[in-house]
N, C-alpha and C positions, 0 to 999 in steps of 0.2 A: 147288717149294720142298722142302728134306729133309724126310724125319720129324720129325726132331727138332726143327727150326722150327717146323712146323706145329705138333706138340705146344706149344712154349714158348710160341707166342702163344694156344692157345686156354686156357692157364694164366695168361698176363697178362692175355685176354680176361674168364674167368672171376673171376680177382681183382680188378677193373676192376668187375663189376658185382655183387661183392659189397660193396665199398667207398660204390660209388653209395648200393647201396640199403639199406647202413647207415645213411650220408648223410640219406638220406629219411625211414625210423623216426624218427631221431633229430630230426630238426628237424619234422615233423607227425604223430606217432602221438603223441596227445593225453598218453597215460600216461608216452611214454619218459624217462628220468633221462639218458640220455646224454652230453647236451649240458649237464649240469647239474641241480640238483633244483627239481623243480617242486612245486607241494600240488594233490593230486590227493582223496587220501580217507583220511578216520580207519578204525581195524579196528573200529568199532563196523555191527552190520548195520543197525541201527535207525536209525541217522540217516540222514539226506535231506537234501541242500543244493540248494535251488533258485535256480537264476544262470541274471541273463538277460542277454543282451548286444544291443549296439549302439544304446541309447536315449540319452536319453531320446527320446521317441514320443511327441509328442501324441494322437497315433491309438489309442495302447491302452497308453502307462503310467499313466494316471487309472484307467482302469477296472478294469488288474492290481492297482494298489495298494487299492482296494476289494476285493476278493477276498481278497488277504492278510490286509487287516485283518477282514472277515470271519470268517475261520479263524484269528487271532490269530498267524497264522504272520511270522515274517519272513525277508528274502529278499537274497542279495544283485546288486546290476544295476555291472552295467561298461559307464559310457560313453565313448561318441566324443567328442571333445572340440570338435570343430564344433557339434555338437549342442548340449552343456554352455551355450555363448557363446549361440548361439541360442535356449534355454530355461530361463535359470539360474532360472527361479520356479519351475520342474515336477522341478527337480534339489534345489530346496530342499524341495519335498515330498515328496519320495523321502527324504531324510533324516530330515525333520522326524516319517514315519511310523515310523521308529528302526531304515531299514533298510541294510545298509551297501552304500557304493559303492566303484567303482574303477576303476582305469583301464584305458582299450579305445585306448589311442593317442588320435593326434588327430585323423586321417583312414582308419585300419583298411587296410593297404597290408598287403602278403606281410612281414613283418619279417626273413623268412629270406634275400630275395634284398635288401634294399635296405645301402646304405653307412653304416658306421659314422657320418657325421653325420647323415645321414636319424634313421636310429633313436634317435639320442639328442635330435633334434626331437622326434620323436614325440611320445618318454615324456613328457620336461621339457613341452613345450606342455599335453599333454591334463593333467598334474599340475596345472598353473599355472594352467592352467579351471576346474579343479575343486576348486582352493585357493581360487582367488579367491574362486569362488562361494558357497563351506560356510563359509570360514574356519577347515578344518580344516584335516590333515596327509590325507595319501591314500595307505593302508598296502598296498593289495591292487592286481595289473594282473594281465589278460588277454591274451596276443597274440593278435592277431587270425587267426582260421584255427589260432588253436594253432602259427605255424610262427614258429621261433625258432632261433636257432644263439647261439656260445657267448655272443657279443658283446650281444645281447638280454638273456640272464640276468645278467651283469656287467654291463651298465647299469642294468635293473631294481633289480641290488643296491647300485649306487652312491644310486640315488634312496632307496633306503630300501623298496623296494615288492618284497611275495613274490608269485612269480610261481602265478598259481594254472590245472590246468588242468580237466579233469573226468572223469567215467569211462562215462557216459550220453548219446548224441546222442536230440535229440528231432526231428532231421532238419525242425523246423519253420522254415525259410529256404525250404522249398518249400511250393507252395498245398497243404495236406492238410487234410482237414477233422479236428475236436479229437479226436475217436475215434482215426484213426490215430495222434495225436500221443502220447496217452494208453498206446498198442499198445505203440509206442515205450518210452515211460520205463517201464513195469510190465515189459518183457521186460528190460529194463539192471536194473532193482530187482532181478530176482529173480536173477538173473545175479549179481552182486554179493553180494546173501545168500546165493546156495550158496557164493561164494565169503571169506563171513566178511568182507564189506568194505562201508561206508557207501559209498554211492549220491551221484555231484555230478554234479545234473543239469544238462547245456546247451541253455536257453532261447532264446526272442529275445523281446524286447518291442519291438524295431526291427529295422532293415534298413541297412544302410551306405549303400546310396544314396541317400539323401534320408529327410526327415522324413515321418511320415504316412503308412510301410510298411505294408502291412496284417498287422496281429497280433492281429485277435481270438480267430483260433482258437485263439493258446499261450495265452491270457486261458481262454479257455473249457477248454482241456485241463489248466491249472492248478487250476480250479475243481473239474474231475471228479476229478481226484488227490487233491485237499485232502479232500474229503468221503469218497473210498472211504480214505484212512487216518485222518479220524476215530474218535477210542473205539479205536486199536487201541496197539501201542508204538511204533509211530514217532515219532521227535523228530525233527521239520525246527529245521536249521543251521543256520550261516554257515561259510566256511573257517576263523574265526579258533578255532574249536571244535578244530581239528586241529592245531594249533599246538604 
């Protein structure tokens, strides 16, 4: 092959996988706007949103929401919306403790690889669980995995629901005990206040695959968080604070 071919394909090669791996930023790097704008975090350092995804859980949303209340804190959770149907009494006490919910889909699927009617099941299904069940309207959604393209965010907006995503992983989807999980969110905190920005942390109080995940350690890592920012300036949030 010439030179000059050679060169021209490792130039379409190279622009080929810059392209890709915009592609990828943009639909799972939790912060990107690319695809559209997300609610990520207010410029206040002092605030702290804690969101927890994929419940409700029998297995450790009772014992999270003691804790909260506890510390007088509130907290916001994004359910699945399988879940919702299967527990609508533990989604009313999630409410009823005055804390806000929203939507996590209805089975928690990649939203970035599936078809514009998938996705627009999703949302509409997991909304319509979780109408049913409150009797409210359902202002805030999570995609699951954070991964979303543009069709995700334009449905989202059709529904009326701000896509919200976070700036802090507490990597707790994996067994770690609540110390590490704790390592976790105080290195993203302080991350964040060097960098002049509220702290939205990502919880789990469930697991996609089934009910009865085990989550007491983010119960217990939450606990240890709540007490070492008592008596200090921290204000814990909700998204709608950033608004």
């Amino acid at each position: 092959m010439p030179a000059t071919l050679l060169q021209a394909a490792a130039v379409t090669s190279a622009a080929t996988g810059l392209l890709l791996g915009g592609c990828a930023y943009a639909a799972l790097w939790p912060q990107s706007q690319l695809f559209g704008h997300v609610l990520v975090a207010g410029p206040n350092p002092n605030h702290i949103a804690l969101t927890y995804d994929d419940g409700p859980n029998p297995a450790a949303t009772p014992q999270l929401l003691e804790v909260l209340s506890h510390h007088h804190v509130r907290a916001t959770f994004f359910m699945i919306g399988t879940f919702v149907r299967q527990q609508p009494a533990l989604v009313r006490q999630v409410a009823a403790a005055g804390h806000l919910i929203g939507n996590h889909t209805m089975t928690h699927p990649w939203l970035a690889w599936q078809s514009n009617t998938r996705i627009r099941r999703e949302l509409t299904d997991c909304n319509h669980a979780l109408e049913d069940t409150l009797g409210t309207p359902i202002r805030f959604f999570r995609a699951p995995h954070g991964a979303r393209r543009p069709f995700v965010l334009r449905t989202a907006a059709q529904l009326g629901l701000t896509p919200v995503q976070w700036n802090v992983t507490a990597f707790d989807w994996n067994p770690i005990p609540p110390e590490k999980i704790l390592s976790h969110l105080q290195r993203g905190i302080a991350h964040n206040q060097r960098r002049h920005r509220a702290s939205n942390l990502l919880l789990h109080d469930g697991g996609h695959l089934g009910l009865n995940q085990p989550r007491l350690a983010s119960v217990h890592a939450t606990d240890l968080l709540l007490h070492q920012h008592a008596n200090t300036a921290t204000q814990f949030v909700t998204p709608e604070a950033w608004i």
